[in-house]
C-alpha positions as CSV (number, residue, x, y, z in Angstrom):
1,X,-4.6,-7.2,-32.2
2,X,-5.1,-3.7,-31.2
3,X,-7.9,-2.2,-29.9
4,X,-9.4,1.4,-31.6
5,X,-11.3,3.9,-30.6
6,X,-12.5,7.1,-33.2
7,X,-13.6,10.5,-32.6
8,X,-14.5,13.5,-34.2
9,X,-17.3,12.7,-37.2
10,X,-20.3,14.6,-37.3
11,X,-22.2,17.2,-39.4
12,X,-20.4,20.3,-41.4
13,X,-21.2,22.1,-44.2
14,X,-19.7,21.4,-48.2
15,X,-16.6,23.3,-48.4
16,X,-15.8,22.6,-44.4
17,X,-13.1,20.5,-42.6
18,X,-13.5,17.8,-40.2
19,X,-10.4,15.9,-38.1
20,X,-11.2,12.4,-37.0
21,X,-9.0,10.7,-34.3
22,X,-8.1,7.0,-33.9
23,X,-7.0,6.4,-30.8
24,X,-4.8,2.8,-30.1
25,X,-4.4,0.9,-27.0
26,X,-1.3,-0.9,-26.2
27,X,2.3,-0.6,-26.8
28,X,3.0,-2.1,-30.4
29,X,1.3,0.9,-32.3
30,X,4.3,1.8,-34.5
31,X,4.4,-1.9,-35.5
32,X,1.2,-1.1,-37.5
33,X,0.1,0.4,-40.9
34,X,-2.9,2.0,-40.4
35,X,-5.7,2.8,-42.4
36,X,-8.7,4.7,-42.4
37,X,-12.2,3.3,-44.5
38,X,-15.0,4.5,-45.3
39,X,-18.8,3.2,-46.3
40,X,-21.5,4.9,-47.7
41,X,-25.2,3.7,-47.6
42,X,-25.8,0.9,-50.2
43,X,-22.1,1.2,-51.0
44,X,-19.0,-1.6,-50.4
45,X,-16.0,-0.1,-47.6
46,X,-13.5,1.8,-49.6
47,X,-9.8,2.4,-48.5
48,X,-9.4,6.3,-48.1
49,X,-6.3,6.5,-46.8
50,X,-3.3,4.6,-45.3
51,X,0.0,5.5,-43.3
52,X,2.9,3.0,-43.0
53,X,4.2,2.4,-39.4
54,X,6.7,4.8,-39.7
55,X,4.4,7.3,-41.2
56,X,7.0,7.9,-44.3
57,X,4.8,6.1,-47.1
58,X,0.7,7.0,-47.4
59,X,-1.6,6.6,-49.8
60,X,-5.0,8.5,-51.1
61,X,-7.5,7.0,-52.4
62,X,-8.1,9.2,-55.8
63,X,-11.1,10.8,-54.6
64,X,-9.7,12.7,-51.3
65,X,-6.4,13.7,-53.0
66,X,-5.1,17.1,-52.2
67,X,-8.3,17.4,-49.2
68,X,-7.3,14.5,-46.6
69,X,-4.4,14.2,-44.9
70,X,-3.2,11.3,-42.4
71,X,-0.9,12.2,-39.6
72,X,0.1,9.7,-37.4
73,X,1.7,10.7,-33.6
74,X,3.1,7.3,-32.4
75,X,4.4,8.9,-28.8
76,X,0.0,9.3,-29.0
77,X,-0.8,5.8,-30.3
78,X,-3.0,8.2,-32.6
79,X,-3.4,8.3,-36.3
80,X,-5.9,11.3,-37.7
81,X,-7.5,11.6,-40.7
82,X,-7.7,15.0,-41.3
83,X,-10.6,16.4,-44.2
84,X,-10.8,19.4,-45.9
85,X,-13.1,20.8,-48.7
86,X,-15.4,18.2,-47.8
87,X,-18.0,17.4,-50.3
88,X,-21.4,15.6,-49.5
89,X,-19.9,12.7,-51.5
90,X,-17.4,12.3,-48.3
91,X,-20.9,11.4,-46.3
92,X,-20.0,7.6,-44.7
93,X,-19.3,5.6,-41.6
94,X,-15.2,6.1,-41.0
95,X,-13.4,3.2,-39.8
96,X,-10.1,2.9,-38.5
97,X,-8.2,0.0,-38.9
98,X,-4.5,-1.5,-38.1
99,X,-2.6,-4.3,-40.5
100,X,0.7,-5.9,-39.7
101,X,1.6,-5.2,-42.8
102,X,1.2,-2.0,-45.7
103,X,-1.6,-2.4,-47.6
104,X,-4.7,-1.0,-48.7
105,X,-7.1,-4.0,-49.1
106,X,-9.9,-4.5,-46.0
107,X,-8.9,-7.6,-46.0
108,X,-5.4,-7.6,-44.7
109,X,-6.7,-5.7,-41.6
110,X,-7.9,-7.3,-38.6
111,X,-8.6,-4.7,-36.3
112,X,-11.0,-2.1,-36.6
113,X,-12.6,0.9,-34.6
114,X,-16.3,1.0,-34.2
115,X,-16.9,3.6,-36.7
116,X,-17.6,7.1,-36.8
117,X,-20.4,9.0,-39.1
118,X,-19.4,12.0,-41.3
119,X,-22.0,13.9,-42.8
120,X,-21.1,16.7,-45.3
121,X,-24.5,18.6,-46.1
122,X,-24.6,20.8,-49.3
């Protein structure tokens, strides 16, 4: 396993742009597909968006397409999740996670950040 840490959530206006980090320890990052989640209250965790280990394949869920973005630096052990044209249905608790291999189901990951609150106001 690998451990995550996230940054950058917070509070910003409908229409504004956010950049969350995911920050990896050790030295197997670019084994992993990573993925970023997201909950919402009384919701279930929802795949956003995921980045093979060499960062050529991603996928979006619906919902952020053409506004989120997920660049991964592996020299960083960092992958980003960057938001644009938020909307206050992006307010949720982000997770980061890794998988050892590409998917997009919670379940096939089995390490996961603490979480990071994004709250888009309108």
């Amino acid at each position: 396993q690998v451990q995550l840490v996230e940054s950058g959530g917070g509070l910003v206006q409908a229409g504004g742009s956010l950049r969350l980090s995911c920050a990896a320890s050790g030295r197997t990052f670019s084994s992993y597909t990573m993925g970023w989640f997201r909950q919402a209250p009384g919701k279930e965790r929802e795949c956003v968006s995921t980045i093979r280990r060499s960062g050529g394949w991603t996928y979006y869920a619906d919902s952020v397409k053409g506004r989120f973005t997920i660049p991964r630096d592996n020299a960083k052990n960092t992958v980003y999740l960057q938001m644009n044209s938020l909307k206050p249905e992006d307010t949720a608790v982000y997770y980061c996670a890794a998988a050892s291999i590409w998917s997009t189901s919670q379940y096939e990951y089995d390490s996961w950040g603490q979480g990071t609150q994004v709250t888009v106001s309108s």
